[in-house]
N, CA and C atoms as an extended XYZ file, in Angstrom:
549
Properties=species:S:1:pos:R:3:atomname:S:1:resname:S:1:resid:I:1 pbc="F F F"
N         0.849       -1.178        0.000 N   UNK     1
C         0.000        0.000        0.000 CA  UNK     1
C         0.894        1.241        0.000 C   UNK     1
N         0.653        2.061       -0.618 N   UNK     2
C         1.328        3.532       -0.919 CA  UNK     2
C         0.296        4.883        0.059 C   UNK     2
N         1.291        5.569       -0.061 N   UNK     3
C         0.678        7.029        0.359 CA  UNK     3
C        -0.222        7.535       -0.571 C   UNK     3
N        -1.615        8.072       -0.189 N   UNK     4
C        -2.350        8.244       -1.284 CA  UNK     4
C        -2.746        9.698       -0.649 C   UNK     4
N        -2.413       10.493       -0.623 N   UNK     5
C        -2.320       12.254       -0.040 CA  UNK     5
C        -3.806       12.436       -0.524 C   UNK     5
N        -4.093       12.480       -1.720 N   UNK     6
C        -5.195       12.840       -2.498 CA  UNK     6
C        -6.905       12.322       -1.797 C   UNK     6
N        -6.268       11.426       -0.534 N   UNK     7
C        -7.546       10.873       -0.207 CA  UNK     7
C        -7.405       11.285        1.169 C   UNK     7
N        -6.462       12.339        1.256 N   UNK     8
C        -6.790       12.914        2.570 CA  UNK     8
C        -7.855       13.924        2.984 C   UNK     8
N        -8.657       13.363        4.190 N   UNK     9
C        -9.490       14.756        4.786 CA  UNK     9
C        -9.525       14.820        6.346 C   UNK     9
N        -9.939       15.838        6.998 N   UNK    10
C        -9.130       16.640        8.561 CA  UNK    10
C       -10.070       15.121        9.437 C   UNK    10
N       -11.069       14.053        8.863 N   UNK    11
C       -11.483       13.217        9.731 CA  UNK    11
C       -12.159       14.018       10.759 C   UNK    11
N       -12.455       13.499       11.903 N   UNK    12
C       -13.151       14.038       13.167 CA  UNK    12
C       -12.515       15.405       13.436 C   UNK    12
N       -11.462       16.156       13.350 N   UNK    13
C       -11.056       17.587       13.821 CA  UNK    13
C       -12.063       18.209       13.381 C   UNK    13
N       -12.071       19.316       14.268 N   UNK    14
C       -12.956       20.755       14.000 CA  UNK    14
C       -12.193       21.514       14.401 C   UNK    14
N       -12.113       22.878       13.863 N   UNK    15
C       -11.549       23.782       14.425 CA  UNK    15
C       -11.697       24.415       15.663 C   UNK    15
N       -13.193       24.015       16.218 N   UNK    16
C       -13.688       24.597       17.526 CA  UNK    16
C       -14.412       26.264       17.153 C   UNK    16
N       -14.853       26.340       15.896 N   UNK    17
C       -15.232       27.614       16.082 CA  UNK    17
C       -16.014       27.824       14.066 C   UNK    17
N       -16.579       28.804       14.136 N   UNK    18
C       -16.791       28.987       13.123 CA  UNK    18
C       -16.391       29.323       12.065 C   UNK    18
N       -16.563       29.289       10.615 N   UNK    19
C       -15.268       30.053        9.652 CA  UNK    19
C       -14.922       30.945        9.681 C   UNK    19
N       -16.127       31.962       10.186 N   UNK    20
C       -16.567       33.660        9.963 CA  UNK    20
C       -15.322       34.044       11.482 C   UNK    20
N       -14.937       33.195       12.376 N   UNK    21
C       -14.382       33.581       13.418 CA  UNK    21
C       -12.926       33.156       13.000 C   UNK    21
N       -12.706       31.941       12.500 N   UNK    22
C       -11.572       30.664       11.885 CA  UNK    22
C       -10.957       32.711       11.049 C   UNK    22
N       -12.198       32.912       10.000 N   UNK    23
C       -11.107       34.165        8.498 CA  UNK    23
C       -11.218       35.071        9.629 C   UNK    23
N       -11.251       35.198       10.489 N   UNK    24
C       -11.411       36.931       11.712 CA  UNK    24
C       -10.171       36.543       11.815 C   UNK    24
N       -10.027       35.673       12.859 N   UNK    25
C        -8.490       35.280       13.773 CA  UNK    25
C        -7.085       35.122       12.572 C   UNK    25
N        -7.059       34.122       10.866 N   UNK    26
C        -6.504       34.319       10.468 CA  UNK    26
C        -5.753       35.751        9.854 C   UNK    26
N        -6.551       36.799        9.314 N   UNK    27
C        -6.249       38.123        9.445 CA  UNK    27
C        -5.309       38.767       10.284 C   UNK    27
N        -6.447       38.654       12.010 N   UNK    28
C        -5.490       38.874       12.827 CA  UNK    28
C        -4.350       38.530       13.234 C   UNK    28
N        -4.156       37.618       13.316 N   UNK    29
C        -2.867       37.012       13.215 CA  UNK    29
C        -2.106       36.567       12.930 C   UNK    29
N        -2.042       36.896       11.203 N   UNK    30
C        -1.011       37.751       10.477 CA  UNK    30
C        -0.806       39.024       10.536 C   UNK    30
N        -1.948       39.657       10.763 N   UNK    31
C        -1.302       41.476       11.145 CA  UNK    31
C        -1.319       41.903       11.733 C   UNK    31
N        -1.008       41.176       13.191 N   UNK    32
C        -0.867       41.781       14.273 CA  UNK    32
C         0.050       40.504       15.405 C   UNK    32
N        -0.648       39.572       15.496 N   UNK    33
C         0.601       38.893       16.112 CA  UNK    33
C         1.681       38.050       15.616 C   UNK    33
N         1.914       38.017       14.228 N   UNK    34
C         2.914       37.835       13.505 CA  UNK    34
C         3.470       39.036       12.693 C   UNK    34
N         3.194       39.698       13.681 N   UNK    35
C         4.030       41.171       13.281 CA  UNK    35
C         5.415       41.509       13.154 C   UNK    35
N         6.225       41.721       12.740 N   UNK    36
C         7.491       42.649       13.308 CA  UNK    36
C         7.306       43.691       14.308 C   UNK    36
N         5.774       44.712       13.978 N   UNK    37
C         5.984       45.701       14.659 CA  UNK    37
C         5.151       45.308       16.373 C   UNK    37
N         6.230       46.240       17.382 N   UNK    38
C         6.136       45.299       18.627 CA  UNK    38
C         4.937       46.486       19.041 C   UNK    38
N         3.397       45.737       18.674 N   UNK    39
C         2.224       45.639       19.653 CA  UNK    39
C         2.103       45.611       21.279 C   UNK    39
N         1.918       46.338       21.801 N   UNK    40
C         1.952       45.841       23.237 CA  UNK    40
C         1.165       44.781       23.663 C   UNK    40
N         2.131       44.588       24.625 N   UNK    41
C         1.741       42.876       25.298 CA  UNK    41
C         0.166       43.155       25.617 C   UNK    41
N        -0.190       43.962       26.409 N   UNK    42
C        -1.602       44.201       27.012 CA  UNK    42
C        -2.395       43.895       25.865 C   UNK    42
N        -2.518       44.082       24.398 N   UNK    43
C        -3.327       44.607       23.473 CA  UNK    43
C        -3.387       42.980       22.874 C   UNK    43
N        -2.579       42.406       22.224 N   UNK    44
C        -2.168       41.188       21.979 CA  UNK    44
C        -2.774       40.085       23.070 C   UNK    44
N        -2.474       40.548       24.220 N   UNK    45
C        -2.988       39.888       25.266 CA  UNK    45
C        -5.152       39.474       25.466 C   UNK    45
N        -4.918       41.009       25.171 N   UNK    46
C        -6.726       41.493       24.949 CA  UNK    46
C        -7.411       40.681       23.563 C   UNK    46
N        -6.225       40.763       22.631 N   UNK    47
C        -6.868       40.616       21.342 CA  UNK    47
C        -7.048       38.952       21.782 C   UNK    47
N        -6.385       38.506       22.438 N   UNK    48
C        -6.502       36.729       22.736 CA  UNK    48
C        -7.717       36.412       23.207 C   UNK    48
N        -7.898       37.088       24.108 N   UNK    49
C        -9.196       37.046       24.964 CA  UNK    49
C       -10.814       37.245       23.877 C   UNK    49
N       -10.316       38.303       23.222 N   UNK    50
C       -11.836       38.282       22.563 CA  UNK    50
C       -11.972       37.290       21.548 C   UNK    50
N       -10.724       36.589       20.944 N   UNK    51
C       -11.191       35.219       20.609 CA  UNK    51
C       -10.840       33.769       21.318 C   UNK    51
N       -11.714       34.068       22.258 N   UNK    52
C       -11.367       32.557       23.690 CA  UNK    52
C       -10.283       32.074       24.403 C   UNK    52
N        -9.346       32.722       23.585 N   UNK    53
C        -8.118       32.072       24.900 CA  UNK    53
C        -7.934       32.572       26.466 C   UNK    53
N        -8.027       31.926       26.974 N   UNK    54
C        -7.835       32.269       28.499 CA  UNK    54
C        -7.165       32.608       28.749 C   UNK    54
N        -6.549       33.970       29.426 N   UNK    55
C        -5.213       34.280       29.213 CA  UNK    55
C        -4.934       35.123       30.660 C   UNK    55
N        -3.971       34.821       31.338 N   UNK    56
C        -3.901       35.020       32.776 CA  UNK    56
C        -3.416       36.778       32.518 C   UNK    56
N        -2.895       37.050       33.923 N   UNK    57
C        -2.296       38.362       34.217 CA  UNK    57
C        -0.478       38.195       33.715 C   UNK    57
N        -0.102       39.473       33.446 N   UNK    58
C         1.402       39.591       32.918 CA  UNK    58
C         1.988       38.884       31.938 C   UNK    58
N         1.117       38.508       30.676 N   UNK    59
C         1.795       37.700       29.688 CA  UNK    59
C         2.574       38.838       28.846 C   UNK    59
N         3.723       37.978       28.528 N   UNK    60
C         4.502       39.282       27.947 CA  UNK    60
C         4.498       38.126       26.527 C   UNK    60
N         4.155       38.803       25.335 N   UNK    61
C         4.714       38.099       23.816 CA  UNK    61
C         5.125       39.167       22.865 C   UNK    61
N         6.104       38.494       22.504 N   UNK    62
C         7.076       38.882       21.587 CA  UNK    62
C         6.463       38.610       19.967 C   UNK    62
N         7.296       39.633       19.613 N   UNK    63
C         6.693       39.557       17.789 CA  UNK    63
C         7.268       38.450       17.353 C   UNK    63
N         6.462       37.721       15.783 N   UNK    64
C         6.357       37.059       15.032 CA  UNK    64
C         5.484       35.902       15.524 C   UNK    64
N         4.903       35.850       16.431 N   UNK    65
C         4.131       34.755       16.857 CA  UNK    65
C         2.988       34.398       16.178 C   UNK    65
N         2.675       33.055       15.861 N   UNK    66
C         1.620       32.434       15.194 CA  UNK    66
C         0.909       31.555       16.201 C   UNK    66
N        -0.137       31.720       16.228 N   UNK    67
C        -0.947       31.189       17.077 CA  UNK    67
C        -2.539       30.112       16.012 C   UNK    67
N        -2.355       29.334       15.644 N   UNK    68
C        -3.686       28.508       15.032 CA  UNK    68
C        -5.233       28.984       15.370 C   UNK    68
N        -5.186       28.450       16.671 N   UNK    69
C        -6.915       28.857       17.479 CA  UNK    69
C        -6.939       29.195       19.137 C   UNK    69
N        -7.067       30.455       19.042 N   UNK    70
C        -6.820       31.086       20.123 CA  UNK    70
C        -7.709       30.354       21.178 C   UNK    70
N        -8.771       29.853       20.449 N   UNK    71
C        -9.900       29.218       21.545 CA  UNK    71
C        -9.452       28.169       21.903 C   UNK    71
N        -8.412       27.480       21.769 N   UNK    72
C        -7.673       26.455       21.776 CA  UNK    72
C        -6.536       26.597       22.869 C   UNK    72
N        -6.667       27.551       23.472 N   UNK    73
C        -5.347       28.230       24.147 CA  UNK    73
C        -5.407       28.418       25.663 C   UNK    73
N        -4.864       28.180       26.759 N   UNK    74
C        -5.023       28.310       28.239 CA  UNK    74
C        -3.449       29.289       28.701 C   UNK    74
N        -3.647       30.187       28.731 N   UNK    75
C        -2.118       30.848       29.595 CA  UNK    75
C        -2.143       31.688       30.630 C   UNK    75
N        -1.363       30.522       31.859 N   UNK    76
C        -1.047       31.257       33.132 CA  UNK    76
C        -0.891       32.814       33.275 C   UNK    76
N        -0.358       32.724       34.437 N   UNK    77
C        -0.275       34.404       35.431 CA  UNK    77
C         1.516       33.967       34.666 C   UNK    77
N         2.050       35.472       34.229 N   UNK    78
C         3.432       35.600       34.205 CA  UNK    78
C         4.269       34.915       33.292 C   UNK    78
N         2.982       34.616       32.330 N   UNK    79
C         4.198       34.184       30.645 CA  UNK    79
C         5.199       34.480       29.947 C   UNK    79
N         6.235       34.242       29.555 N   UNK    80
C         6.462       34.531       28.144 CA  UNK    80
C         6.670       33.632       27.022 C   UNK    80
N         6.325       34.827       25.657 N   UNK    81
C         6.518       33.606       24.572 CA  UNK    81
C         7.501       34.582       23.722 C   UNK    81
N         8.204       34.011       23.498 N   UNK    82
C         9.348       34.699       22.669 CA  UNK    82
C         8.821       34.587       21.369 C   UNK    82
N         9.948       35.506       20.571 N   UNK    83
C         9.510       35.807       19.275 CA  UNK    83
C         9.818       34.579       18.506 C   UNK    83
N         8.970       34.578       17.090 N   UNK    84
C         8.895       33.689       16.363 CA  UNK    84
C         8.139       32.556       16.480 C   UNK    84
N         7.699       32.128       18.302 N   UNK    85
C         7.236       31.242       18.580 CA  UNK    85
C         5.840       30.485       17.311 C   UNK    85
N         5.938       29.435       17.257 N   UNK    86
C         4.488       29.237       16.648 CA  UNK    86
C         3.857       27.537       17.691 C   UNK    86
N         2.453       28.516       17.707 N   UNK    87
C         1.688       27.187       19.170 CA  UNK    87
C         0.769       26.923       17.918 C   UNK    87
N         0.635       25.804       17.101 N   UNK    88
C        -0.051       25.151       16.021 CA  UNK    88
C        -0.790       24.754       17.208 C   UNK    88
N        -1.963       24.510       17.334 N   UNK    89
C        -2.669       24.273       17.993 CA  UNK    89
C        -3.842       23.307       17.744 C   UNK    89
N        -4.318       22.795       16.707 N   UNK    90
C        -5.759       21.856       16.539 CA  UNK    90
C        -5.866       21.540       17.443 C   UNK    90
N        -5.296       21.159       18.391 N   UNK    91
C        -5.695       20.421       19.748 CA  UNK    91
C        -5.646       21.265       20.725 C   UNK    91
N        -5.834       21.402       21.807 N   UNK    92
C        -6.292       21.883       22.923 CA  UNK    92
C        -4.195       22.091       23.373 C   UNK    92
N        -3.590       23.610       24.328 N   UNK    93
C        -2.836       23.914       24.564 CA  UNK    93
C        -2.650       24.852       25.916 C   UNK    93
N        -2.132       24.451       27.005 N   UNK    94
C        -2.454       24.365       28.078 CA  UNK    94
C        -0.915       25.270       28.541 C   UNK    94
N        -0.960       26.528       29.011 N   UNK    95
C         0.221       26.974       29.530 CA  UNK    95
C         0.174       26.930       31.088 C   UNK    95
N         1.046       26.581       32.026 N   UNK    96
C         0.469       27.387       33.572 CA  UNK    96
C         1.076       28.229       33.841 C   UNK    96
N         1.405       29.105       35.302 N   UNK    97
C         2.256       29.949       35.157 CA  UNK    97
C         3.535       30.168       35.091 C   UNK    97
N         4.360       31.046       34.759 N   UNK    98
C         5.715       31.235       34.933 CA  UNK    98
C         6.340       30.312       34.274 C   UNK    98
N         5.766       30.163       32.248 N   UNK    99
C         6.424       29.092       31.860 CA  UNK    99
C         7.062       30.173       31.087 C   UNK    99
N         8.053       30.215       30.176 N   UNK   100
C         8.961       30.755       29.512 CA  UNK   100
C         9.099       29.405       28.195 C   UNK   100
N         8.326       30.068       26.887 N   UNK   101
C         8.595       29.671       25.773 CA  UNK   101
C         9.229       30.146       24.822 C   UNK   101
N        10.342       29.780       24.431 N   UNK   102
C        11.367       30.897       24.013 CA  UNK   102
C        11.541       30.656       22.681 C   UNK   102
N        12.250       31.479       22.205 N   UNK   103
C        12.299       31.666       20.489 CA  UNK   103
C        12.361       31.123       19.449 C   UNK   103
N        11.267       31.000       18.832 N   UNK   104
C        11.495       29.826       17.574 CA  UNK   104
C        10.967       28.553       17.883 C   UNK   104
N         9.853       28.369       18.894 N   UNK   105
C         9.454       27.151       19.632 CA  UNK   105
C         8.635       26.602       19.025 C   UNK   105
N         8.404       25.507       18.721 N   UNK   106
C         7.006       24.859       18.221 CA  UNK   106
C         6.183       24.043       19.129 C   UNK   106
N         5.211       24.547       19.586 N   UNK   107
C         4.311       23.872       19.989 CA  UNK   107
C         3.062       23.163       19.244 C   UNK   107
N         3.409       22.082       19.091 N   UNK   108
C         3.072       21.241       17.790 CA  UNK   108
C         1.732       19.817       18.624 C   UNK   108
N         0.287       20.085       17.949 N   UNK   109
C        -0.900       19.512       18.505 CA  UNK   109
C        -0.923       18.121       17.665 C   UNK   109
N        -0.353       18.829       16.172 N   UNK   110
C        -1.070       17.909       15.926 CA  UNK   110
C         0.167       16.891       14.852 C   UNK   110
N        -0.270       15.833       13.898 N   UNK   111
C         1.032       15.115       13.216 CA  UNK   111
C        -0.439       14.267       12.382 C   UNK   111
N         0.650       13.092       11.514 N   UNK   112
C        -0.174       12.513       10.585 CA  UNK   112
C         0.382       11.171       10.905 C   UNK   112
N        -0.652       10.127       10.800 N   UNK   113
C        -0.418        8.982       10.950 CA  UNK   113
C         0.215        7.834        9.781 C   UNK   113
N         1.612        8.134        9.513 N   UNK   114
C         1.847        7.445        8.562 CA  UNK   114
C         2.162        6.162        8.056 C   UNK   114
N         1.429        5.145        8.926 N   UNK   115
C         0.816        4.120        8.461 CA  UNK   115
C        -0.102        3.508        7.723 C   UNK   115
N        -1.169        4.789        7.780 N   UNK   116
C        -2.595        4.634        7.185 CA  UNK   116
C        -2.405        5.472        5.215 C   UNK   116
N        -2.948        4.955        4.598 N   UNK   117
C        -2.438        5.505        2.930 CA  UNK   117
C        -2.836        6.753        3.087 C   UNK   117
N        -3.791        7.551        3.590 N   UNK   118
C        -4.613        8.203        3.320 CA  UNK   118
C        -4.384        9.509        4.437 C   UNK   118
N        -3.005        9.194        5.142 N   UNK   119
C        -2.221        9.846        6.142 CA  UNK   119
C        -3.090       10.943        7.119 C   UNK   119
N        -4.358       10.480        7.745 N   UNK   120
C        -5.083       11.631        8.509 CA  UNK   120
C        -4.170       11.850        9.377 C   UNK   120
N        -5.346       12.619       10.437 N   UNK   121
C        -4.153       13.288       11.895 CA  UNK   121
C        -4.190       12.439       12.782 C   UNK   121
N        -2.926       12.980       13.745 N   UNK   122
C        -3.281       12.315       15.240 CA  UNK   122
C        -2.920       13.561       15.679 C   UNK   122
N        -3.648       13.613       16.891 N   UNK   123
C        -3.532       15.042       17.586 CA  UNK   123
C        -3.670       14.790       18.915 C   UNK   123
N        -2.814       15.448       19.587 N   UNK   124
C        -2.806       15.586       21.103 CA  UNK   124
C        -2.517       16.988       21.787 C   UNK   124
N        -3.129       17.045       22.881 N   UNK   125
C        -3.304       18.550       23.820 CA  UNK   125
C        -2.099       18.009       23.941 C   UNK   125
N        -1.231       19.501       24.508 N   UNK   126
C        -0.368       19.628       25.409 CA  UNK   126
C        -0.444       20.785       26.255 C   UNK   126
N        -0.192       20.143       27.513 N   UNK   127
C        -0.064       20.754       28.603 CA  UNK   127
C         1.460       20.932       29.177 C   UNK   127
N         1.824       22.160       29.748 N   UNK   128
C         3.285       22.260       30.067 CA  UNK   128
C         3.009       23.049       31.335 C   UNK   128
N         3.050       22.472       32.285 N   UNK   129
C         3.223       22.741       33.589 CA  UNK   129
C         3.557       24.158       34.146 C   UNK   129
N         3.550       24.522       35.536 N   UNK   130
C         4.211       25.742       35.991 CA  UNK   130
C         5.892       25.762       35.971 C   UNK   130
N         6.062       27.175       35.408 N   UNK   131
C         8.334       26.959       36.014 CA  UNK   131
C         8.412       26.164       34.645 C   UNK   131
N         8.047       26.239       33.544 N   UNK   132
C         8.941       25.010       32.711 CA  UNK   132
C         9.300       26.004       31.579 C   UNK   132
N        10.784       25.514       31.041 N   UNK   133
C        11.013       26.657       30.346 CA  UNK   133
C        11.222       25.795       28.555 C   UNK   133
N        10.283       26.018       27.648 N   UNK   134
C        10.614       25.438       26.774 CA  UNK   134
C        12.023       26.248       25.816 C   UNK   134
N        13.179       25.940       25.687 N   UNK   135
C        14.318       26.298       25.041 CA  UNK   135
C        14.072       26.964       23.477 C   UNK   135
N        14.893       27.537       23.054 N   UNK   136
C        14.534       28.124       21.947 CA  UNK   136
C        15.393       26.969       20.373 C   UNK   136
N        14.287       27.067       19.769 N   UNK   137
C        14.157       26.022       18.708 CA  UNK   137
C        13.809       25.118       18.912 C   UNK   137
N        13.366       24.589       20.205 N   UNK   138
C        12.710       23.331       20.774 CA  UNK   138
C        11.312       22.740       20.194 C   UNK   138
N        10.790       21.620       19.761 N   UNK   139
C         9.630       21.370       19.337 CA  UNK   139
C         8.491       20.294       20.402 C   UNK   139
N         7.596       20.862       20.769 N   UNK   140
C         7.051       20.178       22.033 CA  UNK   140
C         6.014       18.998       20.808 C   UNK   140
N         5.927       17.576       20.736 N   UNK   141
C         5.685       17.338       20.221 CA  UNK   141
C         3.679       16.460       20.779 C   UNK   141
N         2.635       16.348       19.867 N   UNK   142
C         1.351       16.354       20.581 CA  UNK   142
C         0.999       15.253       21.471 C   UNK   142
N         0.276       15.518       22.266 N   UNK   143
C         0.354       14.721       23.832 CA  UNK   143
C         0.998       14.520       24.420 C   UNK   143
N         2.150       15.458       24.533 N   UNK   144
C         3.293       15.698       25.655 CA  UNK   144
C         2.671       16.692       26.760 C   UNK   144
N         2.906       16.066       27.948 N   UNK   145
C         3.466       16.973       29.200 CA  UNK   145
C         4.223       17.111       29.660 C   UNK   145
N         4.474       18.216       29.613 N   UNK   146
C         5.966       18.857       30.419 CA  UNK   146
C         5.725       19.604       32.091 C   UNK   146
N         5.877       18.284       33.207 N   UNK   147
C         5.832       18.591       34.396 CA  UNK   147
C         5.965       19.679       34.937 C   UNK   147
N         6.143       20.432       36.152 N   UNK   148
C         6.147       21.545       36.646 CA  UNK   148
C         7.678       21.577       36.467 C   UNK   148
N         8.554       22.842       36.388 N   UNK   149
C         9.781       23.301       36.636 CA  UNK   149
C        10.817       22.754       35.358 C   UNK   149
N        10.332       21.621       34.715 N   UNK   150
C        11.322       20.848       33.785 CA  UNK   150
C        11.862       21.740       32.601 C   UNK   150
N        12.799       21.864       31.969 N   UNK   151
C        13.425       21.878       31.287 CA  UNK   151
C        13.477       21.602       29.927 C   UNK   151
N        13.175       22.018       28.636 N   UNK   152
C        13.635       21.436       27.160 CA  UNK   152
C        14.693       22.414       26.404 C   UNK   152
N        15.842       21.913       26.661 N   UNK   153
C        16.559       22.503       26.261 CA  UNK   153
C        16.980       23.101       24.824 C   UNK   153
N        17.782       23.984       24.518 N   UNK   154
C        17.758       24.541       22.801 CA  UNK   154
C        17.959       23.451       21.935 C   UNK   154
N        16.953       23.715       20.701 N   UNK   155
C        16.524       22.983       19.703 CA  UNK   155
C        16.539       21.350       20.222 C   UNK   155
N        15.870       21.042       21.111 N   UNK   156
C        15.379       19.383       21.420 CA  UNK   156
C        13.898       19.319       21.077 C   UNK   156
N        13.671       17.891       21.397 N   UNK   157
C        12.361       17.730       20.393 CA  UNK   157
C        11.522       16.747       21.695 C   UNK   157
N        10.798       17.407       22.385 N   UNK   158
C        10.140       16.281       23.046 CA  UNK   158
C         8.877       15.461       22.583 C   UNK   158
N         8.935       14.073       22.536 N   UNK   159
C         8.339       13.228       21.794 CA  UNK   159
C         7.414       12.711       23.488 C   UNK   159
N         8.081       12.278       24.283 N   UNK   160
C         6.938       12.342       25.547 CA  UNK   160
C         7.186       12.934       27.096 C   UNK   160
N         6.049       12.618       27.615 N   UNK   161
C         6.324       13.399       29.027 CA  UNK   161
C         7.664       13.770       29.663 C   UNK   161
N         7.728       15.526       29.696 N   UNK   162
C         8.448       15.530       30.731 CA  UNK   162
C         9.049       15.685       31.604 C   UNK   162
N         9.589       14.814       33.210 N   UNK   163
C         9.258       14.553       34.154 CA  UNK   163
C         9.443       16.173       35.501 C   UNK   163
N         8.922       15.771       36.515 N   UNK   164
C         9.280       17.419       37.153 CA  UNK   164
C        10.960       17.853       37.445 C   UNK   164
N        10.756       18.694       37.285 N   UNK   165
C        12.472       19.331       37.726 CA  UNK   165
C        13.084       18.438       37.313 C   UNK   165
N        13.196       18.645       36.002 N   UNK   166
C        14.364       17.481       35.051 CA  UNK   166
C        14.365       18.452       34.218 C   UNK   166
N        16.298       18.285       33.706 N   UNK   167
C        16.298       19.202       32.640 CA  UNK   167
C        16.556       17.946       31.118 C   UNK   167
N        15.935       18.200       30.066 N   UNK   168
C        15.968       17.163       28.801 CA  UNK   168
C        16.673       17.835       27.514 C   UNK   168
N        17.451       16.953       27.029 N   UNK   169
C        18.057       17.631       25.792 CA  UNK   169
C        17.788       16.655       25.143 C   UNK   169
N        18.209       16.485       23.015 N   UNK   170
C        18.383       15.793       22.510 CA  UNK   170
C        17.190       15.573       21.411 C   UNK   170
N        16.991       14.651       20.275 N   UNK   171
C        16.264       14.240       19.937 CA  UNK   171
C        16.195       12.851       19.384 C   UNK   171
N        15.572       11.972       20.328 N   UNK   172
C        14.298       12.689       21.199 CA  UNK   172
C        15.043       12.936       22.674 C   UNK   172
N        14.140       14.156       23.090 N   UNK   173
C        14.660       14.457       24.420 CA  UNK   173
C        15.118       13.497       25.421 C   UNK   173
N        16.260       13.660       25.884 N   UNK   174
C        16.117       12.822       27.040 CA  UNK   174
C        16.909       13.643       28.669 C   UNK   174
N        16.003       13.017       29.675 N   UNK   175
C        16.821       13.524       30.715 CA  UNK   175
C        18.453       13.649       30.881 C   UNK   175
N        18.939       14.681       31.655 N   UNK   176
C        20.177       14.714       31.846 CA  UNK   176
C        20.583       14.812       32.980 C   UNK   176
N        19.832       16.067       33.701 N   UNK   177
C        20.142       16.298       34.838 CA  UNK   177
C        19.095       16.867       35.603 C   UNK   177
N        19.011       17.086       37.258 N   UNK   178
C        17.922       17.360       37.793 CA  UNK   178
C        17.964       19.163       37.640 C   UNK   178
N        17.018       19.648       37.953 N   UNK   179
C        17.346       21.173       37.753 CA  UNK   179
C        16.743       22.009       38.943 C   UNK   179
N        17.788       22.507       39.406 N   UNK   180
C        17.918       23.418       40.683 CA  UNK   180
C        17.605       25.030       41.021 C   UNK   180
N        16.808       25.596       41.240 N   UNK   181
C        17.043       26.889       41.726 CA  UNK   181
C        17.688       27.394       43.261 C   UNK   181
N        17.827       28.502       42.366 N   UNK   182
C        19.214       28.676       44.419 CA  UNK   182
C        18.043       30.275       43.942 C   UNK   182
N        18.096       30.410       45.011 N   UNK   183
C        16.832       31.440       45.569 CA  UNK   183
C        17.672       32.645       46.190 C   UNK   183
């Protein structure tokens, strides 16, 4: 059996929202949070909110960010998302507080099952804990959790959970060392 692309369709996904909201949010976010020009955090922050994302106190984001479906989106008290970031989202994306997603990150919901000819999706939420700092170029890959405080270090690729106060490099990530704050 071969790859047959041509007989692909999104299967059970929905976007979670309507088209008329789906062409609003695409607009917006190309011209405004995949901006160069630096929008203030508050406004960006606001603009999240009026299309469903939950979005705590003090998120700070940085330009070039791509965001899929904002309604799709949960972010703690005291974020950041560095520039370039992109949170592809079909699936459900879960920040808590005081996570630090840094530049060039992919937060990646969803993938294709390439066993099947007809290559649909598989998609998984991810959730990334409080204190966790995803590294810059790092790719969080779908149905990963990333415990409270843990670690993904620059350009690693986490494929599954991971664990608290562990720092992970590599691809696929793997633990290295435990990770400490001195206060």
């Amino acid at each position: 059996m071969q790859t047959q692309l041509a007989k692909f369709t999104t299967g059970h996904y929905n976007a979670g929202a309507g088209t008329l909201k789906v062409v609003a949010w695409h607009f917006l976010n190309y011209g405004i949070m995949n901006s160069a020009f630096p929008w203030p955090y508050s406004f960006k922050a606001a603009l999240l909110r009026m299309f469903g994302a939950k979005v705590g106190k003090g998120l700070v984001i940085k330009q070039k960010v791509r965001i899929k479906n904002p309604w799709r989106l949960t972010i703690g008290d005291d974020c950041w998302i560095g520039e370039s970031v992109w949170i592809d989202n079909l699936e459900d994306v879960v920040l808590g507080n005081n996570v630090c997603v840094s530049q060039g990150a992919l937060l990646l919901t969803g993938n294709h099952d390439y066993k099947k000819s007809d290559f649909p999706y598989r998609l998984g939420k991810i959730i990334i804990e409080d204190g966790v700092w995803i590294g810059a170029q790092s790719v969080v890959c779908p149905g990963v959790v990333c415990r409270t405080h843990a670690i993904l270090t620059v350009s690693s690729v986490a494929t599954r959970e991971l664990e608290a106060w562990s720092i992970y490099t590599g691809n696929p990530a793997v633990a290295v060392r435990e990770r400490v704050i001195i206060e």
